[in-house]
N, C-alpha and C positions, 0 to 999 in steps of 0.2 A: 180713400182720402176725402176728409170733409172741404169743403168750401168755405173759406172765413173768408173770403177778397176778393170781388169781381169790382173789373173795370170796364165800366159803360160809355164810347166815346162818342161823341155826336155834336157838327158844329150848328145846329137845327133844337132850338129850344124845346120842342113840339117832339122831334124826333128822339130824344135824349129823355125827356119825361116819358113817352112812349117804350122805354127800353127800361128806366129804371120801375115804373109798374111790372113789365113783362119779368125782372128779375128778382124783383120784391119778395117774393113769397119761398124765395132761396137759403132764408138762413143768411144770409153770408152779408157782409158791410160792404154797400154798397159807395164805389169810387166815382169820380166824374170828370171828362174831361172834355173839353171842347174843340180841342185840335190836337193833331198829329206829335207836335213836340208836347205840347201838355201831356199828353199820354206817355209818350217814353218817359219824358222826367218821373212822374208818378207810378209810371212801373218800375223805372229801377231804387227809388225812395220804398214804395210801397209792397212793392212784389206779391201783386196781385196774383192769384190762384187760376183765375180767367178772364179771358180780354172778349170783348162783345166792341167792335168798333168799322162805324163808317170808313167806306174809300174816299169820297170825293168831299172834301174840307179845304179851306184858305189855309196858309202860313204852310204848312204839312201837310200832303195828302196821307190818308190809311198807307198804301202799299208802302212809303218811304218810314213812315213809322213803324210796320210792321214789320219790315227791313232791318232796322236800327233793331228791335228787341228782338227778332229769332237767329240775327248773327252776334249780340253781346253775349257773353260766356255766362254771364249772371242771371241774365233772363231769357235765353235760347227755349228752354221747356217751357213758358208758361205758353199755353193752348188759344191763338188770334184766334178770332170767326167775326168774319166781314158779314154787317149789316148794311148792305145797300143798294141803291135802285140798278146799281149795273146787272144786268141779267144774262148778257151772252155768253155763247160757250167760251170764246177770247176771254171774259174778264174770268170765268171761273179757274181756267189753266194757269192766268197771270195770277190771280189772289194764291193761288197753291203756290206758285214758283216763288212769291215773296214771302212764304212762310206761315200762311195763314192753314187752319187745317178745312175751314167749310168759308162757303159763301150763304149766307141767307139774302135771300131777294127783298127788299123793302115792296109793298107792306106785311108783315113777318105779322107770325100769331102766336100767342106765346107757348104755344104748344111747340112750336118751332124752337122757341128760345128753349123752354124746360127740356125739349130734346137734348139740347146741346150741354146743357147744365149740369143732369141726368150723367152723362157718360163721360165727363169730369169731376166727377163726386170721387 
């Protein structure tokens, strides 16, 4: 399966430029969002291919957003992977329980990113 649509979520300007470099060189049209609801709206509009998005955001956090798109029947499969500074073993088990498939720890390299990329292609 090629990748035409990833979705890059970050409410960090700095952090968000930093992800869509890392996903740049993917082929694929790159999406953007900046919070939790922006991101669900634009995944079920845009039904991105792969979500690359921060947990900790205003309005939205990631978990609740992640929530929202791996229990609607529309967008259940498309593949979360949390970008963010939480690192404990807690947040990794809680990022799985909300539907995410990996946790990447910020600051991430894009060898990290293209891993993940890689095995959603």
């Amino acid at each position: 399966m090629a990748l035409k649509k990833i979705l890059i979520v970050d409410d960090s300007p700095t952090h968000l430029s930093a992800l869509r470099d890392a996903v740049s060189g993917s082929g694929a049209k790159i999406l953007s969002a900046s919070s939790g609801s922006e991101a669900v709206a634009l995944t079920k509009n845009e039904k991105p291919d792969l979500i690359f998005m921060d947990i900790i955001m205003d309005d939205m956090d990631g978990y609740n957003a992640c929530r929202d798109i791996t229990r609607d029947e529309e967008t259940k499969d498309i593949p979360v992977i949390f970008v963010s500074t939480k690192d404990q073993r807690a947040d990794h088990m809680w990022a799985e329980k909300q539907g995410a498939r990996k946790l990447i720890t910020k600051p991430f390299t894009k060898e990290q990113i293209a891993e993940q990329i890689n095995l959603y292609r």
